[in-house]
C-alpha positions, -999 to +999 in steps of 0.1 A: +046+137-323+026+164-302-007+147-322+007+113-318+011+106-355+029+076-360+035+076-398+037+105-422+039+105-460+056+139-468+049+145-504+065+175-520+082+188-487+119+168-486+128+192-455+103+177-432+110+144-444+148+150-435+135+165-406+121+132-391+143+108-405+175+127-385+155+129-354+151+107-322+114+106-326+098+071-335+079+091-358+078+070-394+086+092-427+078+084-466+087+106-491+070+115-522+084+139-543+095+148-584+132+156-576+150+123-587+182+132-569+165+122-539+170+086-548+211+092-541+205+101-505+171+077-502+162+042-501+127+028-519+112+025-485+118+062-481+112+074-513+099+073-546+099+096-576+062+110-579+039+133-603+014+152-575-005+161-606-016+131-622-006+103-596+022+088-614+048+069-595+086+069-621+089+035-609+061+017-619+073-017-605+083-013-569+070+027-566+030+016-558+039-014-542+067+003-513+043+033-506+015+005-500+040-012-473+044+021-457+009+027-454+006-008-437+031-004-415+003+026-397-018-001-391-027+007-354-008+040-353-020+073-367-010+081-403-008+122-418-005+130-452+017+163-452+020+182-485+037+214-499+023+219-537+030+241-559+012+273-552+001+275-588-013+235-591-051+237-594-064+226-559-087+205-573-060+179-592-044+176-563-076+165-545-078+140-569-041+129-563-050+125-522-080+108-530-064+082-551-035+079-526-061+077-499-079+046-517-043+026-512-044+034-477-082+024-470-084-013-469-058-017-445-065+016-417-091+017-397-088+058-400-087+081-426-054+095-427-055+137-415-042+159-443-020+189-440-021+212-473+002+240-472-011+269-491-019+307-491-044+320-475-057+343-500-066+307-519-085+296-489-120+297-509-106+275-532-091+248-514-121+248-492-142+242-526-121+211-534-122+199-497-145+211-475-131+193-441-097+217-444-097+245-418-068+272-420-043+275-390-029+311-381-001+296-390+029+314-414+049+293-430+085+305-437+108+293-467+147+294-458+156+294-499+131+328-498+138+356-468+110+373-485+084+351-471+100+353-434+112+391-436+080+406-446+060+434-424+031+409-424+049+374-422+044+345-446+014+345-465+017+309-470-006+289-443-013+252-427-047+240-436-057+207-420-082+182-407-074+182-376-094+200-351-078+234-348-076+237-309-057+206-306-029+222-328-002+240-306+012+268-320+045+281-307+039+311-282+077+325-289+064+330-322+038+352-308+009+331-308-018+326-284-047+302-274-080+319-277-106+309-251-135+327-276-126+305-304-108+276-288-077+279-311-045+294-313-040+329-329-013+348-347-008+381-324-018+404-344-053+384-352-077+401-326-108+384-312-134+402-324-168+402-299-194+412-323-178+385-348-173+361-320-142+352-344-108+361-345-110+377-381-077+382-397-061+367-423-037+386-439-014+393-409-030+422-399-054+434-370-089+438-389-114+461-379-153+460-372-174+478-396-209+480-383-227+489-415-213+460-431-215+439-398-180+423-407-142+427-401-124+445-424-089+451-435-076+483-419-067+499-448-105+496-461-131+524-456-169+522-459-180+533-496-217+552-495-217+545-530-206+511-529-223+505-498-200+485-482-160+484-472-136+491-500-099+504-504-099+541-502-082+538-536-111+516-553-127+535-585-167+532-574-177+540-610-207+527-623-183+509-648-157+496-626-186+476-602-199+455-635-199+420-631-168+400-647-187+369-646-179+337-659-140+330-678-151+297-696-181+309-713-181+348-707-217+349-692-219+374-666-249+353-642-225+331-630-188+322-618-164+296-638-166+273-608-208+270-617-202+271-657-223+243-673-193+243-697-163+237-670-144+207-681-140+182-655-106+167-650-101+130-661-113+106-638-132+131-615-169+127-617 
C-alpha cells in the first residue's frame, strides 16, 4: 500500500496472500501456488493450483483464463508480482515462468508489473544474471515455521530483491534500519556506510571492513594474504594447489565458468 500497488499476484507465498485478503486495505490479492489444499479455503478468483517451474496451471480450463481477469482488473492501478521460490529452483526457470506470466499481463497494462523475488543473498550474482533490473534490499526475511532464520547472530540470510527503486522502499526503523543519505536507501544497522566505497557494503549481516590494498570491503573475519595478494579467511590454505582454477562443471575446461560453457544446455523455450 505504502508503493500504492493496487493488485498483487503472490505466487508461492500463501502468508502474504492471507495477509491482504484479511486486511482492510483495498489492496487486490491472487494466489499462485502448488499446495492444492488451498482450493478448500480459496475461490478460482483467488487461487489456482500452479507449477513455478514450468508454468503449468492444474486447471487447465478456468486456471489461465481467472489469472488473466485478475491481471485486468490492474488496468489503471499498479500491479506487483511477489514471489517466495524455492531456494534451490534454478533462477533462471523461474525467469522464464515471470516472463511468460508477464506476457498475459502485457496487452492489457500500460506498465510492466514490479517483481519482488525473495532469495538469499549469497545467490545475488545469480539472480542478477537471470535479471539484471533486480536490486537487493537490506532486508531479512524471517520464516515463523523456522526460528533459525529469525534467531540467528546475523539475522535471516534470506533477502527482498526488487525492481523498484530502492530509496522509495521503507524499511521499518524498530527493526533497526536506517535511511542512508550517501546511498539514498535504507540500511540494516549493522551495514556501515563506507566513504572510500561510497557504498554501504555489507551483506552478510555483519559490519565489513575497508582493506586498502585491495580497495574493497571485506568481511571482518578476512585478513589480507601476501601470498594470495588479496583478503582471505585467516583459515584459507594459500597453497599453490589450493588457488588452481576449478573451472567450468559442464565440460571441465578450466578457461571458463559453466555460465559461459559453449556446451550449457539452454532450458526449453528460452532462446
Amino acid at each position: 500500500v505504502q508503493l500504492k500497488f493496487s493488485h498483487v499476484l503472490c505466487i508461492g507465498c500463501p502468508t502474504l496472500h492471507e495477509a491482504i485478503m484479511t486486511s482492510e486495505s483495498p489492496l487486490q490479492s491472487f494466489l499462485l501456488d502448488l499446495d492444492h489444499r488451498y482450493t478448500q479455503f480459496s475461490s478460482q478468483t483467488t487461487f489456482q493450483e500452479f507449477n513455478l517451474f514450468n508454468c503449468h496451471f492444474f486447471d487447465r480450463k478456468s486456471g489461465q483464463k481467472n489469472v488473466q481477469s485478475f491481471l485486468k482488473l490492474s488496468i489503471g492501478g499498479k500491479l506487483a508480482f511477489f514471489l517466495d521460490p524455492p531456494f534451490g529452483g534454478l533462477s533462471n526457470v523461474i525467469s522464464f515462468t515471470l516472463d511468460k506470466l508477464k506476457t498475459m499481463a502485457k496487452p492489457k497494462l500500460l506498465l510492466s508489473p514490479e517483481i519482488f523475488w525473495v532469495f538469499p543473498y549469497f545467490l545475488e550474482k545469480q539472480l542478477v544474471e537471470v535479471c539484471s533490473s533486480l536490486s537487493m534490499l537490506d532486508y531479512k526475511i524471517g520464516y515463523l515455521n523456522y526460528p533459525k532464520s529469525r534467531n540467528s547472530k546475523r539475522g535471516s540470510h534470506v533477502r527482498l530483491f526488487t525492481t523498484v527503486s530502492p530509496q522509495t522502499v521503507v524499511l521499518p526503523a524498530k527493526e533497526g534500519y536506517r535511511f542512508c543519505e550517501q546511498c539514498r536507501r535504507y540500511s540494516s544497522q549493522e551495514n556501515k556506510h563506507c566513504s572510500k566505497c561510497k557504498s554501504c557494503p555489507s551483506k552478510d549481516g555483519r559490519t565489513y571492513v575497508h582493506c586498502d590494498r585491495c580497495g574493497i570491503c571485506v568481511k571482518p573475519d578476512w585478513v589480507h594474504c601476501e601470498v594470495c595478494l588479496k583478503c582471505m579467511p585467516l583459515s584459507h590454505d594459500c597453497s599453490d594447489a589450493s588457488r588452481v582454477k576449478v573451472g567450468c562443471h559442464v565440460c571441465g575446461d578450466s578457461s571458463h565458468k559453466r555460465r559461459d560453457c559453449p556446451q550449457k544446455r539452454t532450458p526449453a523455450g528460452k532462446k
